[in-house]
Every structure is written in structure tokens, then in C-alpha cells.
C-alpha positions in Angstrom: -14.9 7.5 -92.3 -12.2 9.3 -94.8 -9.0 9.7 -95.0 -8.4 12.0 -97.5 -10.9 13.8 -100.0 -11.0 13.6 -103.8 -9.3 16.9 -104.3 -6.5 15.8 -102.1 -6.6 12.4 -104.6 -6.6 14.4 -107.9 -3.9 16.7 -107.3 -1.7 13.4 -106.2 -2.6 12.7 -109.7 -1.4 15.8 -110.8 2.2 15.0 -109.9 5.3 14.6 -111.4 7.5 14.1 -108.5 9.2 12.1 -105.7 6.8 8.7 -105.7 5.6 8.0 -101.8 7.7 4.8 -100.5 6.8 5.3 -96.7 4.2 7.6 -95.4 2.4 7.0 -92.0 -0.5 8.3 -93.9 -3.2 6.6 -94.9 -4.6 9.0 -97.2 -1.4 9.4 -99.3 -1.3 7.7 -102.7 1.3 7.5 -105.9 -1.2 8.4 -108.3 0.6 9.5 -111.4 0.1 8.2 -114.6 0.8 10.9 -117.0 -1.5 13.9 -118.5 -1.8 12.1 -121.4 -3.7 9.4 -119.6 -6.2 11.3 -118.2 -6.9 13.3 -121.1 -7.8 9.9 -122.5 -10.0 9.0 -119.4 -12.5 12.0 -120.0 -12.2 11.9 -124.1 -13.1 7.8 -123.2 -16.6 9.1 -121.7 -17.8 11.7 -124.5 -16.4 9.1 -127.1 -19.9 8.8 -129.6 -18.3 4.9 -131.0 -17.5 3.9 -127.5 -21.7 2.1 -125.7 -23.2 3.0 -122.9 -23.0 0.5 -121.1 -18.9 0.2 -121.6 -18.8 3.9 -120.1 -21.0 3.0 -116.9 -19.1 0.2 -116.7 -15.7 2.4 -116.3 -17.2 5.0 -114.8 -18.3 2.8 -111.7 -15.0 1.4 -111.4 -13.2 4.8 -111.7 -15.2 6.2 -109.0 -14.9 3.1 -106.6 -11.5 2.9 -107.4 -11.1 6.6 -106.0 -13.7 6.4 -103.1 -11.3 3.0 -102.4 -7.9 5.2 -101.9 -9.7 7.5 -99.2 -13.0 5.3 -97.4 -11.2 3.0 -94.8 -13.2 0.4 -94.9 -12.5 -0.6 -98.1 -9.4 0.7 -98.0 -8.7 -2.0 -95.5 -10.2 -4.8 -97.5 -8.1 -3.6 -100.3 -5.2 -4.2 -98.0 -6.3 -7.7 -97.0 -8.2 -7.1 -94.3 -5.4 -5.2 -92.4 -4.7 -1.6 -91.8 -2.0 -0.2 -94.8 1.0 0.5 -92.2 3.7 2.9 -93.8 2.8 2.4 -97.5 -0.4 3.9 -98.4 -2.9 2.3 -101.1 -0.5 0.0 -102.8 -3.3 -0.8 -104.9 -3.2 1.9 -106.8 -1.3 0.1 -110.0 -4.6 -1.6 -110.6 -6.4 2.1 -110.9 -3.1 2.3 -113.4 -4.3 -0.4 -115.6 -7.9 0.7 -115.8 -6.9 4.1 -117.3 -4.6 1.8 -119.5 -7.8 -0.1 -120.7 -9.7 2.9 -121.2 -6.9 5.2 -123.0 -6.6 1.7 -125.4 -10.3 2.0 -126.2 -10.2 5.6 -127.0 -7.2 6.0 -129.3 -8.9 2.3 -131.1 -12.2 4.7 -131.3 -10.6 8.0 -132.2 -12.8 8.4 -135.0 -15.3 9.3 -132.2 -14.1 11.7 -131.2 -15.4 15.6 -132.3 -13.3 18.7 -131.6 -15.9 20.0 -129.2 -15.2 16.6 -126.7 -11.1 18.0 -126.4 -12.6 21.6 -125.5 -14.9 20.1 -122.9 -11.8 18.0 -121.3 -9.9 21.1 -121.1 -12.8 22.9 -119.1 -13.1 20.1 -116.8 -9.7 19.5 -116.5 -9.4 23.4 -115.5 -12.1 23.2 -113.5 -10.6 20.0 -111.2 -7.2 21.6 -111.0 -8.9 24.8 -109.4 -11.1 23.2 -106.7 -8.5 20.8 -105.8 -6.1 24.0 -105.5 -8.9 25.3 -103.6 -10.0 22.9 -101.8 -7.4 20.3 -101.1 -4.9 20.1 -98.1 -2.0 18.9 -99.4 -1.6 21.4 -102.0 1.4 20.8 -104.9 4.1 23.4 -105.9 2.5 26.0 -108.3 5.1 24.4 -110.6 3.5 21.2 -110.3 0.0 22.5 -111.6 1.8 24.4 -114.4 3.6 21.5 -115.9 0.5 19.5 -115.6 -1.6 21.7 -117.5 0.8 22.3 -119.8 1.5 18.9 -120.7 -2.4 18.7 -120.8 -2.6 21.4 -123.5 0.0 19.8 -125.5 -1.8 16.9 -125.8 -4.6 18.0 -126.6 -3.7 20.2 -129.2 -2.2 17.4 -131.1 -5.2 15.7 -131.1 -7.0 18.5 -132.3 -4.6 18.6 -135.4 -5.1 15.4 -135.9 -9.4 16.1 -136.3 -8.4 19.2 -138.4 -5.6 17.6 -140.4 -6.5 14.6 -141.2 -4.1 13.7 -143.9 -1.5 14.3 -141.3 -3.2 12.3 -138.4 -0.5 9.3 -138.3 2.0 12.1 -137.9 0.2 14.1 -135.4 -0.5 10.4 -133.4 3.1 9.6 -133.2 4.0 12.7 -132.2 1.4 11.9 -129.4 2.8 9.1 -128.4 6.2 9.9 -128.7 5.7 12.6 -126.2 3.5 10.4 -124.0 6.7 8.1 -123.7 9.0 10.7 -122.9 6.5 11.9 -119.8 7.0 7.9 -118.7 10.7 8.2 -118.6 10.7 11.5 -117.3 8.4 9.8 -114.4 10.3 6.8 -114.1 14.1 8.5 -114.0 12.2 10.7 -110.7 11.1 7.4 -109.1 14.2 5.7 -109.9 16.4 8.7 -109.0 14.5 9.3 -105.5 14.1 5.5 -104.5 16.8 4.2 -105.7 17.4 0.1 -107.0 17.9 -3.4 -105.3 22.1 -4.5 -105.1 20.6 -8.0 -105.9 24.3 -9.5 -105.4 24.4 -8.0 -102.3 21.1 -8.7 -100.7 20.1 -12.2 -102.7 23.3 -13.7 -103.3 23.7 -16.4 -100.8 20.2 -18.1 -101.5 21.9 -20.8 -103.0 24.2 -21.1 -99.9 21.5 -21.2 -97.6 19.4 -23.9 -99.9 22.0 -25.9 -99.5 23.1 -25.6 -95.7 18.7 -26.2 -94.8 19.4 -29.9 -96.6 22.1 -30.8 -95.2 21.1 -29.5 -91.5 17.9 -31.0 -92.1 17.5 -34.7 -89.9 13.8 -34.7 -90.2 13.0 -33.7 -86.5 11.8 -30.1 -85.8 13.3 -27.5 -84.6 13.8 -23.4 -86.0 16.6 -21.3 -87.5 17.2 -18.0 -88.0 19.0 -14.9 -88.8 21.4 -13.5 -86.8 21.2 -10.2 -88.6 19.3 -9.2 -91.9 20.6 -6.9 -94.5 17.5 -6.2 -95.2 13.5 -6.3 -93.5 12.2 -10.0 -93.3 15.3 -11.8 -94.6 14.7 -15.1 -93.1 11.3 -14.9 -95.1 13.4 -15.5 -98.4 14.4 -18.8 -97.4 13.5 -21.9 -96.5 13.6 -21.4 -92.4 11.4 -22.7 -89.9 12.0 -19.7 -88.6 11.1 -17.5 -85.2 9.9 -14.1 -86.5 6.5 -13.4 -88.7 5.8 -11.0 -91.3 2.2 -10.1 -92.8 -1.4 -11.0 -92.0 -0.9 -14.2 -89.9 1.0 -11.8 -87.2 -1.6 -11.9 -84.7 -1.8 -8.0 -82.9 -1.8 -10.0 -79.1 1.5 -12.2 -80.6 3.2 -8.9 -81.7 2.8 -7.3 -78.7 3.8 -10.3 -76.7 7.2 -10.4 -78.4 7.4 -7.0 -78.0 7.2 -7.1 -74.3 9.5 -10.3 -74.6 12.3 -7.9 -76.0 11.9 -8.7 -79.7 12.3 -6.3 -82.6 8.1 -6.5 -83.7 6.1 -3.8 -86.3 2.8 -3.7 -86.9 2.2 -6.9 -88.7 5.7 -8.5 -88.0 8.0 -9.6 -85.1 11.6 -10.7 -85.8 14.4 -12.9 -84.3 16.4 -9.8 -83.3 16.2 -9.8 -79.5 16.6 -13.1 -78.0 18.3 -14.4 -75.4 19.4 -17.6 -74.1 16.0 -18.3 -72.5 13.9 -17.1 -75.2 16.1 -19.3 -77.6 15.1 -22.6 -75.9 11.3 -21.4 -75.5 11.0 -20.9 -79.5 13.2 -24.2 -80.1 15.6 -21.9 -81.9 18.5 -25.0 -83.1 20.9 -22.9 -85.4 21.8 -19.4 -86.2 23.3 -18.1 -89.3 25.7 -15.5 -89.6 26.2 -13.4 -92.9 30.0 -12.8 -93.5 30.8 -9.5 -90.7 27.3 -10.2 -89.1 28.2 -9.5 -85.0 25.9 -11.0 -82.4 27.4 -12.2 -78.9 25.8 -15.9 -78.6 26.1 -18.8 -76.4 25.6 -21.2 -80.0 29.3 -22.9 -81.2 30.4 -23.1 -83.9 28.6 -25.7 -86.1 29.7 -25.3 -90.3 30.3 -23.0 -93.0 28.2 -22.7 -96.0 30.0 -20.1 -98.6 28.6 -16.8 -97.5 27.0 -18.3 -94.2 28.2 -19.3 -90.8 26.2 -21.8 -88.5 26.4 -21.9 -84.7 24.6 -24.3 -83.2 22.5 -24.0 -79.8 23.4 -26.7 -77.3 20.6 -26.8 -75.3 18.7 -30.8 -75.0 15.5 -31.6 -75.8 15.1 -28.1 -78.0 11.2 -27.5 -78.7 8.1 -25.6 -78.6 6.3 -26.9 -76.3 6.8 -27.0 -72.5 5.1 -28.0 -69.2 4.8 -25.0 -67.4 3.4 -24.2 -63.6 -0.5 -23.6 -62.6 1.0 -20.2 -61.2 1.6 -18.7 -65.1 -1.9 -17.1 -64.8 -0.1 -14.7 -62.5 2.7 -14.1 -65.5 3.4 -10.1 -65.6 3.6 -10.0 -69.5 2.4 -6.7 -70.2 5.0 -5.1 -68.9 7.5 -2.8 -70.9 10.3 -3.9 -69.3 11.8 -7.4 -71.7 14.0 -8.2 -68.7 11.3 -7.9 -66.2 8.6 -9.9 -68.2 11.0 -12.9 -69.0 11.8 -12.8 -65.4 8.3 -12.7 -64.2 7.5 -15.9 -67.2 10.7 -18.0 -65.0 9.8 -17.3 -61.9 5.6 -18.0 -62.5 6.0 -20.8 -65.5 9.0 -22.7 -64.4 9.9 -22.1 -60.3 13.3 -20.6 -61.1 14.8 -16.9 -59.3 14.9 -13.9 -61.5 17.2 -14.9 -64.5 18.1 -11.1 -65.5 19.8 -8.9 -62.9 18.6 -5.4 -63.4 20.9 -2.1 -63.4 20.1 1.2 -62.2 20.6 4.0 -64.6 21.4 7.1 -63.3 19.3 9.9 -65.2 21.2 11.3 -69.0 22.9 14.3 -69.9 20.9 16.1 -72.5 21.7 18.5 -75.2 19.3 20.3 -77.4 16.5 18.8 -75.6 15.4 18.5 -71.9 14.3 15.1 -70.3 12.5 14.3 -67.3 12.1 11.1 -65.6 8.7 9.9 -65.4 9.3 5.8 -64.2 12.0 3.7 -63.9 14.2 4.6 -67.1 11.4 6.5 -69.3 12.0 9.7 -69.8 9.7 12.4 -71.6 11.6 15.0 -73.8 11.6 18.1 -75.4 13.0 19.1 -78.6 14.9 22.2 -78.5 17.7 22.0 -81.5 19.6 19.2 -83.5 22.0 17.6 -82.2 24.4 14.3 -82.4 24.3 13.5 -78.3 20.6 14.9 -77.2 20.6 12.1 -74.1 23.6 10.4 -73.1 23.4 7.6 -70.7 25.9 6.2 -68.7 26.2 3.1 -66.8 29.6 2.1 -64.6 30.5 -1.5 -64.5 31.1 -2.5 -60.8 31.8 -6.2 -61.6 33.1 -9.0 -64.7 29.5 -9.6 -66.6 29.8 -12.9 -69.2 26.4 -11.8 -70.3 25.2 -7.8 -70.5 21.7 -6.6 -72.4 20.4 -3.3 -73.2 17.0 -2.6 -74.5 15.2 0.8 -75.3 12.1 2.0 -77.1 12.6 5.6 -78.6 10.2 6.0 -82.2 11.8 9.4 -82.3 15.3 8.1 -82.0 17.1 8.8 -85.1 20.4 7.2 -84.2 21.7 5.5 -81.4 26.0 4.9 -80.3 26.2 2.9 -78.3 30.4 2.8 -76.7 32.6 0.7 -74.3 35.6 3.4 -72.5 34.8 5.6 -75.4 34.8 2.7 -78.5 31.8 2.3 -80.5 30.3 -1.3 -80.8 27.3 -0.7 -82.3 25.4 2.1 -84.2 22.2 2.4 -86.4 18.7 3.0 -85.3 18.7 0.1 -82.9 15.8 1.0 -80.4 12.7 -1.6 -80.1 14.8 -5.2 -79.1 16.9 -6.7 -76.5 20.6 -6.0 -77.5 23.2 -8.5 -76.0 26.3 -6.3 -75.7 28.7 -9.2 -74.4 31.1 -9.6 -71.8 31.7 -6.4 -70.0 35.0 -6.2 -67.2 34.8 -4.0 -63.8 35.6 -0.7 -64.2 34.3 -0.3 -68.1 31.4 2.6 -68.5 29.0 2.1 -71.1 27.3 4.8 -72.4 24.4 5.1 -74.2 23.9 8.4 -77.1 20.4 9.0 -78.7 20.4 11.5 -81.5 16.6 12.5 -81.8 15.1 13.6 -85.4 13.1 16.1 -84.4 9.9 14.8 -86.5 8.1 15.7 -83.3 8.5 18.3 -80.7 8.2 15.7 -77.5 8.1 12.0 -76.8 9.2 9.3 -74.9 12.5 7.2 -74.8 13.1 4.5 -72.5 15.7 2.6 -71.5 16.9 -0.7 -69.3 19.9 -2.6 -68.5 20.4 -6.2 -66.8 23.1 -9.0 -67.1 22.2 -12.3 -66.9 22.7 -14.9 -64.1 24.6 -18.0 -65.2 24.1 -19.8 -62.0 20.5 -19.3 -62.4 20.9 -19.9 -66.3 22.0 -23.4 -66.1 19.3 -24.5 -62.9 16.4 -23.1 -65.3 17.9 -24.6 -68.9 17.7 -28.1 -66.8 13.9 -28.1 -66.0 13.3 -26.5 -69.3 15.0 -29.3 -71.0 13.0 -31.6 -68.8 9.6 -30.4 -68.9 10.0 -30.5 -73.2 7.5 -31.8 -75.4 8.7 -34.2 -77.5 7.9 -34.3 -81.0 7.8 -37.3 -82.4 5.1 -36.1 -86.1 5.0 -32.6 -87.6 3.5 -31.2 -90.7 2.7 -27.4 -91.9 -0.6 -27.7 -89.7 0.3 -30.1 -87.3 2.0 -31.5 -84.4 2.2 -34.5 -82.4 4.3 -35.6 -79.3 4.6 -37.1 -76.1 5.0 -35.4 -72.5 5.7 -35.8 -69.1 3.3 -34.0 -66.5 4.7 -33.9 -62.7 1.7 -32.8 -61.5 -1.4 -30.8 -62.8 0.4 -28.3 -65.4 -0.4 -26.2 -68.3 1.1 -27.3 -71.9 2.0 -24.5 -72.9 3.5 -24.0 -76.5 5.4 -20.4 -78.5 2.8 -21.1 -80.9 0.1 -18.2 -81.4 -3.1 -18.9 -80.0 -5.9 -19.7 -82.4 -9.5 -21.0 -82.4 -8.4 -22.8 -85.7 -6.0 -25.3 -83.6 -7.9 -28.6 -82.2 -6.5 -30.1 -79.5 -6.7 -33.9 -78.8 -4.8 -35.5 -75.3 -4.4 -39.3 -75.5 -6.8 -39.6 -78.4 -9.4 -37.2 -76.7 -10.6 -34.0 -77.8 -9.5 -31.2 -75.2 -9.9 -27.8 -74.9 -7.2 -25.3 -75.1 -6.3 -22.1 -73.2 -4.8 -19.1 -73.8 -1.5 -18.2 -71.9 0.4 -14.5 -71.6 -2.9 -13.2 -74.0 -1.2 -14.9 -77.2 0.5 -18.7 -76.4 -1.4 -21.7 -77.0 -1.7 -23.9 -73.6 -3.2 -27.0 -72.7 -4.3 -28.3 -69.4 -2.6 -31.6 -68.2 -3.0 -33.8 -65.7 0.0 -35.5 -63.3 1.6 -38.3 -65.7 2.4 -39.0 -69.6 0.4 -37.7 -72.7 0.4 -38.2 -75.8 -0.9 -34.8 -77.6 -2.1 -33.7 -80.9 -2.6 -30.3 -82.3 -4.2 -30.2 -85.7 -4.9 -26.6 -87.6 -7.7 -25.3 -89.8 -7.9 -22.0 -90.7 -11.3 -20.9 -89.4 -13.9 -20.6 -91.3 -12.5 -22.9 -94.1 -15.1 -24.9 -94.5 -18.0 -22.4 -94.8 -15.1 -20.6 -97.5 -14.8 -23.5 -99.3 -18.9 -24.4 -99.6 -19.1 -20.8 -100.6 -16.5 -21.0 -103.2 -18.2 -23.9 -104.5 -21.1 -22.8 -104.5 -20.0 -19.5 -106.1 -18.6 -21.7 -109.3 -21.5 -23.9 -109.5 -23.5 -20.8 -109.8 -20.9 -19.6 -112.4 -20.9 -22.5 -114.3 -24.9 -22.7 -114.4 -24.9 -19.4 -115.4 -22.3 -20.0 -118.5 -24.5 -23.1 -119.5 -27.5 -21.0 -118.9 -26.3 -18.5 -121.4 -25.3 -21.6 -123.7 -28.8 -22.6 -123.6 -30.6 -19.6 -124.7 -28.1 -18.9 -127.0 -28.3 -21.6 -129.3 -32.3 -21.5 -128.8 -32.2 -17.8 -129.9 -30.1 -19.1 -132.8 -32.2 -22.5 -133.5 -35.3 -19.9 -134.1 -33.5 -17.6 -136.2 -32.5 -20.9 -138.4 -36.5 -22.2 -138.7 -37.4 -18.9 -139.4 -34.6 -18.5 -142.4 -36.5 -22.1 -143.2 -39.5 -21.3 -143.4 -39.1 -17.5 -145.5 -36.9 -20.4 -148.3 -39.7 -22.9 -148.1 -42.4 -19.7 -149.2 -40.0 -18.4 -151.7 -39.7 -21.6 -153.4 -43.4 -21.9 -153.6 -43.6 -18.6 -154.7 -41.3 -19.5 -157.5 -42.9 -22.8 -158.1 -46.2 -21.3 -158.9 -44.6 -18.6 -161.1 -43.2 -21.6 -162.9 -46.1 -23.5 -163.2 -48.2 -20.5 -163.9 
């Protein structure tokens, strides 16, 4: 199937404006590369120096390259074999480079070109701009098509001059170019302009801090760190963290969606730290947490060192890992649910024998302005957008008691910004929806309140929204067994992981790794099988005593890859010497040949001599 159409792609080519940086769209493309460029692309195919077979060749990839931007299928292995997600066809530099190539060729060829070829170009070029005018949904500003065949026009009547002048052609060319060059910096001040640069000081700066802090933290046995907050998407990705959240490819959709319902921050292809609690710390084996300067997260880590522009707090929890013994009753683990605080109580409760950990509050239904709401489950609300506004819902929830530990969590995609207040002070702010957020201690008689501003990109929706503090009592019974059912790693590498554990009775192994059918499981030297745990976790089935287990990983499908990469350069290589071969036999010919037309013409002339 399509996402767009070609006259949808050529008028994207077509315009000098705001570049795309995030579109939900698929079919959406930055596809400007000047007028002058594809002037040079249809002049490339009516060029009389430039072969045949050099203008199939481009013209094949020209039109794959366009049936690329708007055919999923191959729009997805474009995309490494995952959907595009908020930045359509990023591939579409490469289509950049080919026009490149082909506007090189031409102006090296020029002398192939007739005056007739430039008044064909501007016929086609009149005739694309009208169908895709026509034809195409996402029409440009009449401005846009204006300027474009303008700048067309221009350029094509220099080149014209330069076939009917040619004593002036090197001035006519660099007028070409010179203009050319200006429509680049015309195009690149409106990118820059609209998207705006990288404060590398203020995003990249403490790289060299946090080198340093990783060595000297580092004791050889495993554990993770991470980011308390990021000043910007997938921080902990730019250093060198065994860290808890995932970004790209190896995000596994069932993983996602599992730390979603866990109460993580997760996106399509991605799941991040932000959202943890205590539990969920010791479950991922999270050791140390660091803090930019004025980052604000309420923790139960102390205080452990400073590293220039980063703060460490250490977790105190024993026997940290990421592996755990866990109950036969986990198959009945509610993780599906929306509700963080509910499915981490559920995972307690089944895995590990423990009461509810999160204590759940009732929220009483918001005031609403510019919108209406109406209840539809247990905090989820469907709205209507009626007008902007800075307060459209505003929740509010009356502490009846001292809390050491208070969480909020709400999912809201149309939430534009969220205040979130203690008696009327803001503590936090931002588009926060989408993760666990651990507002602190909390004293009897505060009111929290809770303000969602909606944007108003769509008419209705859904927000929801949940409230617990957590049981300390039940905390510290539940941290116990969790420190005493850990797996203890004693070898670990990039694709492995060995270790001993202790099994009560018949229990599941179960580890916050993702499931995969590229992990092999050995128990005690034996091959076991492994199981799959909350639709995502890898788990392993143990009997009552101690084990010594191995988990080895190999991506699969590696091995049939690499016999068919193999394979591929064998073939290549025979195909070079192949070409070797006949090469020099074509050549050997032509030299006996040569020999034997000397050895006649020396008889020839040793006759005439003799004669």
C-alpha cells in the first residue's frame, strides 16, 4: 500500500520552506534540493554525450528512489525494518546525492546539450507542476509554485545563453552557479532559522565528567546506572551506562509495552528510566543514579560522590541484580493493565508473596474549562474540545494523612502541558504525561492538584489519571525476599551471563531481560528451555535447591547471515576474477593478432626486398 502519491512527492520537491523535523506522517518528505538540480536531472536524460545505459541506470534509481518515499514496504526496509515514527523518509539525503551525481555528469557533458533539450525541460517541468497542483493533496502556497518556476526559468535561460553565446559561456556558467549557491543558503538560513542548532556546551558538556565517574564506579561486578533526568531524548545512550532504558530497533514492541504498563516513560521504539520506583529499581539492578546540576527527583539512593557537573546517589538495596526467583503463581501476573501502580502490585503480590506495595487514592472527578469530560473507568476521562485554555481539567486530591512516598501517573497524548501544585506552589511543569512521577513527601491537610492544558490538535480524546503512596512497611518485607531470591552473578559479557541461585522450591528464574529466541539457556551445564513471563521477561524454570545458570545470546539468524554474506563475497570475488580472466584473454588475442598482421608485413617487405 501508499502513503502518499508522486504528485504529493514532487511538489515537496517544489519547496522552499520550513524542512519537516516531526510529522506523524508517513508520507511526508524534505525533498528540496534546489531548481537548479532538477533542471539538471531532466537535461541529464536528453544529454546526446551522456550512454544509454548510464541513463537507465539513473532513471531506475530515480524512480525507486520515489516509489521508496511513498510504498511502505520498502519504505520500512528503508527504515531498518521498522515503521519511520515521527520523522518521515530520513532517507531522503541519499535521493540528494543521486541528483548530485547526475547534475555533475551533465554540466561535465554540457557540450551535449542542444537548445531544444532546455525547451523540453521547461514543458515537462510545466507540465509536473500542473498535475501535482491538480492532483496532489497537500498542495503548496501559490507562492511556492511561483518561485519555483521562476527560479526554474532563470536557470534555464542562462544555460540557453550559454549555447547561444558561446564566447561568453564561462561567464554565463558562473553566473549559474553563483545563483545555484545562493538558493542553498537561501534553503539552509530557512532550515536553520525554523529548526534551530545544538547548545553543544549545554547538552554534551559533561561527557568527560561522566567518563570519568563510570571508571571509577566501575568494580567489575554488574549492575545499571542511569539518568535521573535528560536534557535531552536518550541521554544515557551518549555514555558509557549499562543502563535501564532502550532506544531503536532492539526495543522489542512486547518490552515497550511492558514498561509502559510498569509506569515508565516508553515511545515507539524506546522506553526510558523515567518512572521507576523503589521496586522497579531493584528488579532492573539499578546501582547508581546521576543527577545533572538542578536535576530534581525524590529518591530513596544517598548520596554517593560528585563528578564536576554530576551527582551520584547510590541505591542501597543488597544483592542488586537482574535476575530473581520468582513464584509458580506469576502466570496469573495482571500486566496488561493501564494502571503502573496496579500492575507492580499485581507482579508483588503473584511473583514474590508480598501485600499490595502501592496504596491507591480516589480522585474525585476534575473541574473542566473549555472542554467537557466524562468519566468512563476509574480515572479516564473522555473529553471534548471546546476553546483554549491554560486549566481545561483540574484535579484535585486532599491529603488525609503524612505520606514519605506519593506517585502520580497519567497518560494524556493530547496534553499540551501539565502543573502540577502543592497548596497552590508549582513543583513540576512540562509535558510530563506517560511515566510514574514520584512527587515526595506530602503532610496531612496539603491538596495536590493536578492542571492539564490540552492543545487542541484533536477535537476529543482520552486522559487518565492515578494516584498511590507507597507502603514502607510492606517496602522493606518485599526488598528482603527480593534481596534473597537474587541471582548472583558471578561472569558477564555483552552477550552473556552467568551465576548462581538459590531455588526454595519449584520457581521460575525470571530475569528484566527481554525475551528472545536468540538467548540459550544452560542449568548446571544442561541445556534448558526458557519461558516467557509478563509477554516480554526472559524466565527459566527451576527446580527446589542451587543452580548454576548460563545465558548465552546470538542474534538469530546469525549464522545463516553470515554463510550468506560469505557466500555473497565469494560470489563477488569470483565474479572480479572472472572478469580478470576474460579480460586479459580478450587482450592476449588482440596481442597475437597484432603478431601475426607484423609477421605478414615483414614478409611482405622481405619479398619486396628480395624482389
Amino acid at each position: 500500500s501508499f502513503s502518499t502519491s508522486f504528485f504529493n512527492l514532487f511538489n515537496r520537491q517544489l519547496d522552499l520552506a520550513a524542512p519537516i523535523s516531526n510529522d506523524n506522517f508517513d508520507g511526508n518528505i524534505n525533498l528540496y534540493f534546489g531548481m537548479f538540480a532538477l533542471l539538471m536531472m531532466f537535461l541529464y536524460f536528453m544529454n546526446r554525450k551522456i550512454t544509454p545505459v548510464q541513463k537507465i541506470k539513473k532513471g531506475i534509481l530515480v524512480a525507486f528512489f520515489y516509489l521508496s518515499f511513498c510504498e511502505k514496504i520498502l519504505n520500512f526496509i528503508w527504515h531498518g525494518f521498522h515503521d519511520q515514527f515521527g520523522i518521515p523518509n530520513r532517507f531522503s539525503f541519499l535521493f540528494g546525492f543521486l541528483l548530485l551525481c547526475m547534475m555533475v555528469e551533465q554540466y561535465e557533458n554540457l557540450s551535449g546539450m542542444e537548445s531544444w533539450h532546455l525547451a523540453a525541460a521547461c514543458v515537462l517541468f510545466a507540465i509536473l507542476v500542473g498535475l501535482s497542483f491538480k492532483f496532489g493533496t497537500n498542495q503548496m502556497e501559490e507562492k511556492i509554485y511561483g518561485i519555483a518556476g521562476m527560479m526554474f526559468l532563470v536557470y534555464t535561460f542562462l544555460l540557453f545563453l550559454a549555447i547561444l553565446l558561446p564566447h561568453q559561456r564561462k561567464v554565463l556558467l558562473s553566473a549559474f552557479s553563483i545563483i545555484a549557491v545562493g538558493e542553498m543558503c537561501i534553503c539552509g538560513v530557512t532550515g536553520f532559522s525554523n529548526i534551530g542548532q545544538i547548545d553543544i556546551p549545554k547538552f554534551f558538556s559533561g561527557t568527560e565528567d561522566m567518563a570519568k565517574a563510570v571508571a571509577e564506579l566501575d568494580d567489575g561486578t554488574f549492575y545499571q546506572s542511569d539518568l535521573a533526568d535528560t536534557r535531552m531524548v536518550d541521554e544515557s545512550a551518549w555514555y558509557p551506562l549499562k543502563a535501564v532504558g532502550i532506544f531503536g530497533s532492539t526495543a522489542p514492541a512486547s518490552m515497550v509495552d511492558l514498561m509502559d504498563n510498569l509506569g515508565f516513560h516508553t515511545g515507539c521504539n524506546e522506553y526510558l528510566y523515567k518512572g521507576a520506583t523503589p521496586f522497579t529499581n531493584a528488579l532492573f539492578g539499578v546501582r547508581y543514579l546521576y543527577y545533572h546540576t538542578g536535576d530534581q527527583l525524590n529518591t530513596d539512593f544517598i548520596f554517593k560522590n560528585q563528578y564536576g557537573e554530576f551527582t551520584v546517589y547510590e541505591n542501597q538495596i543488597d544483592n542488586l541484580s537482574v535476575g530473581y526467583m520468582v513464584d509458580q503463581n506469576i502466570d496469573l501476573w495482571e500486566c496488561y493493565s493501564d494502571y503502573p501502580f496496579y500492575v507492580q502490585n499485581s507482579l508483588a503480590v503473584t511473583g514474590f508473596g508480598s501485600s499490595d506495595l502501592f496504596r491507591p487514592f480516589v480522585i474525585k472527578d476534575p473541574v473542566v474549562e473549555g472542554c467537557t469530560a466524562r468519566k468512563t473507568n476509574d480515572g479516564e476521562y473522555y473529553f471534548e474540545y471546546l476553546e483554549p485554555s491554560d486549566k481545561h481539567l483540574t484535579f484535585t486530591i486532599p491529603i488525609r494523612r503524612n505520606i514519605k512516598s506519593f506517585y502520580l501517573h497519567f497518560d494524556g497524548s493530547q496534553v499540551e502541558n501539565t502543573i502540577i501544585a502543592i497548596d497552590g506552589q508549582n513543583i513540576r511543569t512540562g509535558r510530563l504525561d506517560g511515566n510514574i512521577i514520584p512527587v515526595g513527601k506530602v503532610k496531612k491537610g496539603e491538596i495536590i492538584t493536578v492542571t492539564m492544558s490540552l492543545k487542541g490538535e484533536e477535537l476529543s480524546g482520552y486522559v487518565r489519571l492515578s494516584a498511590a503512596d507507597m507502603d514502607w512497611d510492606v517496602w522493606r518485607k518485599l526488598m528482603k525476599r527480593v534481596s534473597e531470591r537474587a541471582f548472583h552473578i558471578k561472569r558477564f559479557s555483552d552477550r552473556s551471563l552467568e551465576g548462581t541461585v538459590e531455588a526454595s522450591e519449584d520457581q521460575l528464574l525470571m530475569f528484566t531481560i527481554p525475551y528472545d529466541e536468540g538467548w540459550n539457556v544452560e542449568v548446571d551445564g544442561e541445556p534448558e528451555e526458557k519461558m516467557l513471563v509478563g509477554n516480554a521477561l526472559l524466565a527459566v524454570p527451576l527446580d527446589a535447591g542451587s543452580h548454576y545458570v548460563s545465558l548465552k545470546y546470538t542474534p538469530p539468524g546469525f549464522y545463516k547471515g553470515l554463510l550468506l554474506s560469505l557466500s555473497s563475497w565469494m560470489l563477488f570475488a569470483a565474479g572480479l576474477l572472472a572478469k580478470r580472466i576474460i579480460h586479459r584473454q580478450l587482450n592476449g588475442g588482440k596481442h597475437s593478432k597484432n603478431q601475426v598482421i607484423e609477421e605478414i608485413e615483414e614478409m611482405e617487405k622481405l619479398h619486396k626486398s628480395q624482389d
